[in-house]
N, C-alpha and C positions, 0 to 999 in steps of 0.2 A: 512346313515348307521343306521340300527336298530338291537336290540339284543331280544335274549331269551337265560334263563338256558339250558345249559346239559339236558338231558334225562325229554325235557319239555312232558305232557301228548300232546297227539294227538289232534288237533284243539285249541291250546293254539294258541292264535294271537300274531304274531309275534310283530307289531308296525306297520305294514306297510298299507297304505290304499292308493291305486293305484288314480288317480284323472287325467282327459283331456278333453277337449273342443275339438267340430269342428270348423272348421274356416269358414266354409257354417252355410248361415244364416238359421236356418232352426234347427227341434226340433227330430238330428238325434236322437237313442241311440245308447250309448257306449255300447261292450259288453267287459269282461276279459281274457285273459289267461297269460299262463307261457309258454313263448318259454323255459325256461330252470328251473326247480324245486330242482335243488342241488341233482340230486339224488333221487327222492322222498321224498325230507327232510320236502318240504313245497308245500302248494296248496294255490288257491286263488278265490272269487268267483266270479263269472262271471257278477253275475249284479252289486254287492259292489267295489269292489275290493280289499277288506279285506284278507291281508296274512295271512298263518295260520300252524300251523304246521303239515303236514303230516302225519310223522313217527318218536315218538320222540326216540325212541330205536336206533334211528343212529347218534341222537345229540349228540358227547361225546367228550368233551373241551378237553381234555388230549391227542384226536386224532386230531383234526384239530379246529380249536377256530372261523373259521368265515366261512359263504357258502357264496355264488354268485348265484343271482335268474335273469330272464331275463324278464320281465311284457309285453305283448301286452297289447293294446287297440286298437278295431275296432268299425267303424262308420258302420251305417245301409246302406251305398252305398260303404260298403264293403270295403271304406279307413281305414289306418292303422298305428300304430307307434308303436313303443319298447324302453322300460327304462329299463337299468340296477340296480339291489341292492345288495347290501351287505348285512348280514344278522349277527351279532359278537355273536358268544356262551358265555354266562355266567357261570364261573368254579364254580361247585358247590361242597363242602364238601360232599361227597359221600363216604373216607373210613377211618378207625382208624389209627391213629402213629405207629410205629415199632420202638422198641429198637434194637440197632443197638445186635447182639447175643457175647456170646465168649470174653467181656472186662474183662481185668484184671487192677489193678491198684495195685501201691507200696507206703507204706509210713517205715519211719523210728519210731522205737519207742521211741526216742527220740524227737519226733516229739511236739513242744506245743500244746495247745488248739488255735485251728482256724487255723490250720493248713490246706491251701488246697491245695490236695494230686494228683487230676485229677477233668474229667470233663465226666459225659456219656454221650453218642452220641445215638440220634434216628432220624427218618426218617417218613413225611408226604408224602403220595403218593399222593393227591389230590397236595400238595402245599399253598392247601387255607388259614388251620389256623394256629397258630400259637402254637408252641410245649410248655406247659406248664403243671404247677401241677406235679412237678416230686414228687416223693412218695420212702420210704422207705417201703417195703411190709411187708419185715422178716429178719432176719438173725442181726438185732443189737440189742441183749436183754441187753449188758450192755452199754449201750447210746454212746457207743466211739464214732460214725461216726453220719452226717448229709448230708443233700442234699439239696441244693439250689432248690426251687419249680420251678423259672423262667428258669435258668442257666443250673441244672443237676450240678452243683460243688459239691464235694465232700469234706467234712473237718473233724479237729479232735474236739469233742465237750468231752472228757476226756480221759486228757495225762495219769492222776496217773493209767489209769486199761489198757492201750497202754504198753506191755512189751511183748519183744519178747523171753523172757523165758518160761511165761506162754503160751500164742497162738500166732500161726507165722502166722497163715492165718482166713480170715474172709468172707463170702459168703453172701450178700446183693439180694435180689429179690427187682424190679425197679420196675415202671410203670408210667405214662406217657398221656397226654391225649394235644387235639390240639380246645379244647375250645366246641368240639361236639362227638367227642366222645372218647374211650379210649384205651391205646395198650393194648394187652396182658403183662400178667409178664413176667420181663426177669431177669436173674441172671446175678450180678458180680463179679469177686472174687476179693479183698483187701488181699494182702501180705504183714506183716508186718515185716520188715528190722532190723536185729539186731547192734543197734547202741553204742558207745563208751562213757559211761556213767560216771560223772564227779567224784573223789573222796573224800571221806567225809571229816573232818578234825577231828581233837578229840582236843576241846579244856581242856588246862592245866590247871591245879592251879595256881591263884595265885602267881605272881612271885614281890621282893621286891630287891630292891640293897642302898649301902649305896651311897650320893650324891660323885660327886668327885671319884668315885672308877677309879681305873687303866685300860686304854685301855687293850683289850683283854679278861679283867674277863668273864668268863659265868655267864652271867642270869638263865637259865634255857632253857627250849627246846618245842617243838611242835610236832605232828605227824600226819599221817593221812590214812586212807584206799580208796581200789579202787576195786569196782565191778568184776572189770572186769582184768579177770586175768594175770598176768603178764606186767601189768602197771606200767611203772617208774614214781615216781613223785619228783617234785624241787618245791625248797619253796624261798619266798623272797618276803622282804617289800614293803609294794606299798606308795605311794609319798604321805600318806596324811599328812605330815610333809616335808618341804622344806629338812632340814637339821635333820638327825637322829641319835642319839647320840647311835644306838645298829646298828648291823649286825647280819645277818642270815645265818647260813650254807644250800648252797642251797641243797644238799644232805642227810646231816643229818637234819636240823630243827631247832641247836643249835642256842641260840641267845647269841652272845658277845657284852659286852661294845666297840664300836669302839671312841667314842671320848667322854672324860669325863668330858670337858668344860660344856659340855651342860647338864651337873647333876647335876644343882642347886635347891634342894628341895627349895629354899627362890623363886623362878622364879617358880615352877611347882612341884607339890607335889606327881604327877604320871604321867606315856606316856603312851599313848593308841597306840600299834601297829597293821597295818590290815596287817596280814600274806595272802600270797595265795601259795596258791597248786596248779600246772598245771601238767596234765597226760601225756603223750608221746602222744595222739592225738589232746592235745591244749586243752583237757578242766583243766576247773579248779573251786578252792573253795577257797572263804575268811574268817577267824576270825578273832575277835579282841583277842589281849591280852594286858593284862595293867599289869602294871608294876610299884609298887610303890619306890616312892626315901626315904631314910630316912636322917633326917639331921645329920650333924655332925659339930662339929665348926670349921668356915675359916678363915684364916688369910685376915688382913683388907688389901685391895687394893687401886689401882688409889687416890693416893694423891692428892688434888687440891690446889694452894695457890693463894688465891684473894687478889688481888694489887703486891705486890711484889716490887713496888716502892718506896723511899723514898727521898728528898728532901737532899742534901750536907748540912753541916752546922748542923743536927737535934741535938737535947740531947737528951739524955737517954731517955727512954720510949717513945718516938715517935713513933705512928703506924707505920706496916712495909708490915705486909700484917695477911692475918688470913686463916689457915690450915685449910682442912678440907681432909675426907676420905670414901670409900666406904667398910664398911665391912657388907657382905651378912646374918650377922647373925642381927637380931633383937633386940635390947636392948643391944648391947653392951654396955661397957664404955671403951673407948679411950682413952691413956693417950700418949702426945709428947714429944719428946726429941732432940734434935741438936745435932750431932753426929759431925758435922763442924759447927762450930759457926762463921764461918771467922775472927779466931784469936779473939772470945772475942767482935764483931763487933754487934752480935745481942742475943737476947734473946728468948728464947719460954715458954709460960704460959704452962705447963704440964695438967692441966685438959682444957683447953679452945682452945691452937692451937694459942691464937697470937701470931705474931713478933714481936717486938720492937728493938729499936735500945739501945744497954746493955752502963753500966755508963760504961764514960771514951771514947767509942768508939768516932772516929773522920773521920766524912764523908768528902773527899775532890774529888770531883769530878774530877779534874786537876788530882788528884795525883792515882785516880782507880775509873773508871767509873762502874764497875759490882765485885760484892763478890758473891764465891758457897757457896750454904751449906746442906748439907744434914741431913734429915729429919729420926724422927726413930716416927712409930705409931704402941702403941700394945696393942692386947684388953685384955679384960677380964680373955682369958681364955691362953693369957700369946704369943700368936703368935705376929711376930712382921713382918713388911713391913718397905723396905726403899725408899727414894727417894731422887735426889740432885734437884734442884733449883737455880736460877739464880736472886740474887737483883740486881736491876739496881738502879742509882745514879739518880736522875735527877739534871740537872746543876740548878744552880741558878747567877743570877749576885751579883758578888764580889763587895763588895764597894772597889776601888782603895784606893793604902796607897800614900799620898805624903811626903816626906821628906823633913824636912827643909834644908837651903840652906846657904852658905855663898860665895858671890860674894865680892872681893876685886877690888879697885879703887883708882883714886887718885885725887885728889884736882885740879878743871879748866878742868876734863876730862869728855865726853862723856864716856858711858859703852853701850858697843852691846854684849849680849848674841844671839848667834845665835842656832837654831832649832838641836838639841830638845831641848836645852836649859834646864830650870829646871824640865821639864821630864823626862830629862834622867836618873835619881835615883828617880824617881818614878814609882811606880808599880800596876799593875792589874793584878792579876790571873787568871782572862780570859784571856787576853790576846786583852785585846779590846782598841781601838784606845781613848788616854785621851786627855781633851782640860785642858789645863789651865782657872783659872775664877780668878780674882781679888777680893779678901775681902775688904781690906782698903790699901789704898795708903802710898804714902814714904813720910815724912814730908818734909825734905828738899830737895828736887828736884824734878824733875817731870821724870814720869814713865808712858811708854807704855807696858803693859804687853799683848801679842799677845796669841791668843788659843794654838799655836803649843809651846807655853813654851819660845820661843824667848822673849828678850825684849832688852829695850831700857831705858839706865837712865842718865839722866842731873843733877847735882847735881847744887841746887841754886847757883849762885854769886859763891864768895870762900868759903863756904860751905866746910870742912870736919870733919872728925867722922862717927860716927853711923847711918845708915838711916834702915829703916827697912819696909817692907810691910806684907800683909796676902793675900793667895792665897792659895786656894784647887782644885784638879782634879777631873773631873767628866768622867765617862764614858759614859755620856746622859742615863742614871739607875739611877747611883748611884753615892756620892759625897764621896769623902774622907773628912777626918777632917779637919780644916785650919792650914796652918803651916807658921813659920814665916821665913821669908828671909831677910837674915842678909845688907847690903851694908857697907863696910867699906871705908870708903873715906879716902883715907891715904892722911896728907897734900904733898902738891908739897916741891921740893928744893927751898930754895929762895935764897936770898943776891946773892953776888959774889963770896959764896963755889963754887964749881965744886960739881955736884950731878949723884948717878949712881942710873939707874934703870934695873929692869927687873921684870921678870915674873916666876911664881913657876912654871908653864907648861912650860917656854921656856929653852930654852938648851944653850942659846946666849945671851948677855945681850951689851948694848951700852951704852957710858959713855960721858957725857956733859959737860963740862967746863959754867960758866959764861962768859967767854971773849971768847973763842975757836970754833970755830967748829968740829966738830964728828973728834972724833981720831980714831975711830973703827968704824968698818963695823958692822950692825945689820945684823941677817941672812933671813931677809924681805925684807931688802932693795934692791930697784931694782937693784943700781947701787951703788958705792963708793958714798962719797960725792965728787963730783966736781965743784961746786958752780956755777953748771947750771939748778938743779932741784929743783924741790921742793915738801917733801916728805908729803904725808895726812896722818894722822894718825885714826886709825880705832880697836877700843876695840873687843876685840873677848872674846869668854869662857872660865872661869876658873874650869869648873865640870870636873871630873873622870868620869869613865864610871859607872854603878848602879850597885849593891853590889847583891849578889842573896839572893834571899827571906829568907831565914832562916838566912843570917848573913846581914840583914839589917839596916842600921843606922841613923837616923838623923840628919846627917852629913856632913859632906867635908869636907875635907883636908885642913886648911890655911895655906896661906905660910907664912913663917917665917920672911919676911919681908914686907913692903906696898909697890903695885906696882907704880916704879916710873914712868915706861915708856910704855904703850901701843904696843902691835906688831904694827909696822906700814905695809903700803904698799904702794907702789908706785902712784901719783897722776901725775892728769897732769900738764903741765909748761905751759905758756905765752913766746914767744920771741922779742926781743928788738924791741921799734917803734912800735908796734903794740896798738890798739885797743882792751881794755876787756873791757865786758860790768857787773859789780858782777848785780844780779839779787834781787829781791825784799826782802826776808829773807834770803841774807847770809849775815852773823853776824862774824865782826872782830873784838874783844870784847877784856877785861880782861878774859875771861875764852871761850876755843874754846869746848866748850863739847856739845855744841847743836848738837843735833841725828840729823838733817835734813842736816847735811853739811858730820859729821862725819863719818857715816853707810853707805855703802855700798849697803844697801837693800831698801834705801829711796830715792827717785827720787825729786829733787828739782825742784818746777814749778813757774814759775816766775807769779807773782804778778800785775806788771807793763807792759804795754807794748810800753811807751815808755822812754827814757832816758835822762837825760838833763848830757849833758858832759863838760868839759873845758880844756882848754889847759894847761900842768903843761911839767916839766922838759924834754927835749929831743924831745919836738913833743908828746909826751904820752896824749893818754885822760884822765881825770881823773871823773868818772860817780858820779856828786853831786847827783842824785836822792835817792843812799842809803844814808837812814837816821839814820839806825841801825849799818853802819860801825864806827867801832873806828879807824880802820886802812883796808884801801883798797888796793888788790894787782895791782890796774892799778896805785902807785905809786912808783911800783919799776920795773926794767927792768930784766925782765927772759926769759928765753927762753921755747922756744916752746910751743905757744900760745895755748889754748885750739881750739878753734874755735874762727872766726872773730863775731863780735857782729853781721854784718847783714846777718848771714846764722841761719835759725831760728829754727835751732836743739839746740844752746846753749844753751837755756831755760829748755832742756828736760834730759841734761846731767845728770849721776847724778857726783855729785860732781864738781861745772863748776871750781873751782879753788880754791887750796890752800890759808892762813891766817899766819898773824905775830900774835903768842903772844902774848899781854904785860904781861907777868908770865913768869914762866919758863921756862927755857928751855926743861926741859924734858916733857913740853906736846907737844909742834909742834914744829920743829925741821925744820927753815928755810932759805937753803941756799943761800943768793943774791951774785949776778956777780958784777952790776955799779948800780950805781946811788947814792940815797941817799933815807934814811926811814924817811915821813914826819908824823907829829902829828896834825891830826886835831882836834882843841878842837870846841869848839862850838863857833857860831860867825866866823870861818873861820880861826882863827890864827894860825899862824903856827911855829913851834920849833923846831930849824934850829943848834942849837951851839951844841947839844951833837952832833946830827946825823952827819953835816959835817968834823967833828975831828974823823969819825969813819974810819975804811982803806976800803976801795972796796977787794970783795970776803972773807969778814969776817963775821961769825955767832956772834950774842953777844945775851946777858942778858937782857931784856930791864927792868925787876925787878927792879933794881936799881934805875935805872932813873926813876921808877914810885913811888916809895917810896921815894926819895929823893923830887920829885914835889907834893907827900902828904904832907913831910912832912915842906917844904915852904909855903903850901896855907892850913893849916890846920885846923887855923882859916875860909875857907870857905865852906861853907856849899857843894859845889859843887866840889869836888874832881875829875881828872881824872878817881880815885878808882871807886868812888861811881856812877859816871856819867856812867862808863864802863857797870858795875855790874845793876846798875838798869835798860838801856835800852835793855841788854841783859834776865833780867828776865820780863822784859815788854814784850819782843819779845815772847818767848816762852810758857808764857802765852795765848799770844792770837792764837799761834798755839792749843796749848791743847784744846784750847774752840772751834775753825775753825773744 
């Protein structure tokens, strides 16, 4: 395929040069023709074979763009062949652009700059170049419009002289060119659009209000005009403030105070409002107006009080807390007052704002844990604010109070205070759990003083009168004072009087003969006396209940006489024939008042574990191992055995078996059936003439008899008495120390 231009001159060479061989050996020549020439478009020469152009006046791309030519070649023996060719025309630029005639185009006079409005349209009949260089010819002597040179766009290049009052229409001559050559002029018309143009505003004076002024007041007002005639226009604040302390009337322009919080000259000393105007066609205009605050004086606000707490217990002038207040005016002076003082409870510094707690006042936590009070602050210029307030207490730990004590006793007897024992007139105003703690001990006898206030006292040998300790309560804080507790050992009855006792707590009293047994019932006792038991006796409390805090005392109640007789309670018995085994510390002494036998609350554990026994009156055993008896009950016959010796709870009992006295009667109180009451004295011997002369089922005295055998051996240094008394406080010694 070969080409040439449109409207080539005549013998332009196409491209084409014809070329063939014979197939005979042999120096034929070729000669050329055109079985077909497009028409007379093209020729070819006969000896070259050089295509060429004809007729170029019929060459014309716009009519048909390619011909078809058909080549012979012949050999000089007259052989022959034919190629076909194509021949493609070349579009050549041959005529000028055309603006399209008769365009009109519309813009708005409202229109900005760079506005584009339309686009003109032209037209290359060749097709070949390319439509450019658009040109404004005439018609825009005041610069309003422009034209895009590549595009033909049309735009506004000044809005301010664009007014459709002045000229409504505008007539532009174009032109146009396609890189070779150029259109004729063509005219367009531009109509310009009368549009809705926005209204002015008139700003005001100056406008000032006082801070604090009353919702509603009028500020002042705003107004505004509009071109364009018969325009409504509405006015109203635009948001450049969250929260606006004016309103606008959207109709008339008025501006009111809407909330007068937010009028604090001390915060902002003027507002700047952006008002707009909008027209009934949505246009619109902004101004600012400002608006200044003037101050005026405020009353002081938001009272603060730091700390507010105080400590129970404080005196006078103890911090309480310190005031303070918010007033908006600058350089004030402050002055405070308590308007509630809680009764006289605190105090306020007038120029400074502290609390203190006022003389006299008394913090007790226990008794008001928080006091109101209300607060007066006023400034300068004579305004005042109030506010109430809340002190709170804070607790502190009480030192506990303990009260002295008086425990009454008597002569050969164990003493059991049992829980709460000497706490229970003693106090803590908390309210918190107190332990007992021992100061110094009781001289004559020995004493367990337990945390819970219980205790335990043995009064030495025959030991009575006065004994006394020191002990104070602690809260695990804090300790009370020491206080002292009294012991009164009131002596026993002795001789062969008949002696009555009782108790100032008890409601019943029982009465003992020297030679008799019980003629009266105690109202402890288990049972009557029927001279088959045998009763334990066991000290209980002699406290009142605790007195209340404000009428507290020192104190207890004594009774008016010395207790002769111990509440008892019922113990257990041994029966006839039988086997007891007494255990390693039970002690059948001149005085039965060792706590380990007598209490209730103390579990006696045997010592020994085995026992050497021997055969005594009746088949009876009788356990030599104790060596601390004076008198053993496996020598008398009672009924209803505790346990047998070889079942091996007996050890663990508490209490394993009742004791004979040698004192009096009114400390143990024990009634035998048969037999006879043996004295062991040391070395084995044994003292047989009182006991046998005695009757069966009879209680007696054995006092007598031990004072009578004093005072026969009195010259020996080794007395029943003294024998009794000393191995007894031998014994209970080496308990205290164990």
């Amino acid at each position: 395929v070969d080409g040439v231009n449109e409207n080539s001159a005549n013998g332009t060479i196409v491209g084409i040069t014809a070329n063939a061989f014979d197939s005979d050996v042999s120096s034929n020549t070729i000669t050329w023709s055109l079985d077909d020439n497009a028409g007379g478009r093209f020729q070819i020469d006969a000896s070259t074979g050089i295509v060429t152009v004809a007729n170029g006046a019929l060459l014309d791309f716009e009519t048909s763009a390619s011909h078809t030519i058909i080549v012979r070649a012949t050999s000089a023996d007259s052989s022959s062949s034919t190629q076909t060719f194509v021949i493609s025309l070349l579009d050549v630029n041959d005529a000028p652009p055309v603006i399209t005639p008769g365009q009109q185009f519309n813009v708005s006079e409202l229109a900005g700059v760079g506005t584009v409005f339309g686009t003109v349209a032209a037209v290359d009949p060749d097709g070949v170049g390319t439509l450019q260089n658009w040109t404004i010819v005439s018609g825009n002597t005041d610069g309003i419009f422009a034209i895009n040179p590549t595009t033909g766009a049309l735009r506004i290049t000044n809005s301010a002289l664009l007014n459709f009052e002045t000229t409504a229409t505008y007539t532009l001559t174009l032109s146009v060119g396609d890189g070779t050559a150029t259109s004729l002029p063509q005219t367009v018309l531009i109509r310009i659009m009368d549009g809705n143009e926005a209204p002015v505003s008139i700003v005001p004076t100056p406008l000032s209000i006082d801070e604090n002024t009353a919702a509603g007041t009028i500020v002042g007002s705003v107004s505004a005009s509009d071109v364009d005639a018969g325009d409504v226009l509405s006015y109203a604040i635009m948001g450049s403030i969250t929260a606006s302390p004016f309103a606008i009337d959207a109709a008339t322009g008025v501006i009111r105070v809407a909330d007068s919080s937010l009028l604090d000259f001390e915060a902002r000393q003027s507002i700047t409002l952006q008002i707009q105007v909008t027209d009934v066609g949505g246009l619109t205009a902004t101004t600012s107006v400002v608006i200044s605050l003037n101050d005026v004086n405020e009353t002081p606000s938001l009272i603060n009080l730091a700390g507010g707490t105080v400590q129970e217990n404080r005196g006078a002038g103890t911090f309480v807390g310190q005031l303070s207040a918010v007033d908006p005016d600058a350089g004030e002076v402050l002055t405070w007052a308590l308007v509630d003082d809680a009764n006289g409870t605190f105090v306020v510094n007038s120029l400074t704002g502290r609390i203190d707690v006022a003389a006299g006042a008394v913090l007790n936590f226990e008794q008001t844990t928080a006091y109101g009070i209300a607060v007066d602050v006023t400034d300068s210029g004579g305004l005042t604010h109030q506010q109430t307030f809340t002190i709170r207490l804070l607790d502190v730990n009480d030192a506990p109070i303990a009260a002295s004590d008086l425990i009454p006793g008597i002569q050969l007897t164990g003493i059991e205070v049992l829980t709460p024992g000497l706490l229970l007139n003693d106090f803590d105003e908390d309210g918190d759990a107190l332990q007992a703690v021992l100061v110094s001990t009781t001289a004559n006898g020995v004493l367990v003083l337990r945390v819970d206030g219980s205790l335990l006292y043995s009064p030495n040998g025959v030991f009575s009168g006065i004994d006394t300790f020191v002990y104070y309560v602690t809260d695990g804080f804090a300790n009370s004072s020491p206080v002292t507790v009294t012991i009164n050992v009131a002596a026993a009855v002795g001789g062969s009087s008949g002696g009555s006792s009782g108790s100032s707590g008890e409601t019943s009293d029982s009465t003992s003969g020297a030679s008799g047994g019980d003629t009266t019932t105690d109202s402890t006792d288990s049972s009557a006396d029927s001279g088959d038991e045998i009763t334990v006796v066991t000290t209980t409390q002699f406290f009142a209940a605790p007195a209340a805090p404000a009428d507290r005392s020192d104190k207890v109640a004594t009774p008016t006489a010395p207790v002769a007789e111990p509440i008892t309670e019922s113990g257990p018995s041994a029966a006839n024939n039988e086997n007891v085994a007494i255990t390693g510390e039970l002690i059948a002494s001149v005085f039965v008042s060792d706590f380990f036998v007598n209490t209730r609350s103390e579990r006696i554990k045997s010592v020994t574990s085995e026992f050497a026994q021997a055969a005594v009156f009746g088949g009876m055993m009788m356990d030599t191992g104790v060596h601390n008896a004076l008198v053993s009950l496996n020598l008398f016959t009672i009924d209803r055995l505790i346990q047998r010796v070889d079942e091996p709870t007996i050890s663990e009992r508490e209490e394993l078996a009742g004791k004979v006295a040698v004192g009096s009667a009114a400390v143990v109180t024990t009634s035998l059936s048969v037999g006879y009451v043996i004295w062991i004295l040391r070395g084995g011997s044994l003292l047989t003439t009182f006991m046998s002369a005695l009757p069966a089922w009879q209680a007696f005295d054995p006092l007598p008899v031990l004072q009578s055998f004093h005072k026969a051996t009195e010259e020996d240094d080794d007395t029943l008495l003294s024998i009794a008394t000393r191995k007894t406080v031998d014994s209970l010694k080496k308990i205290r120390k164990s």
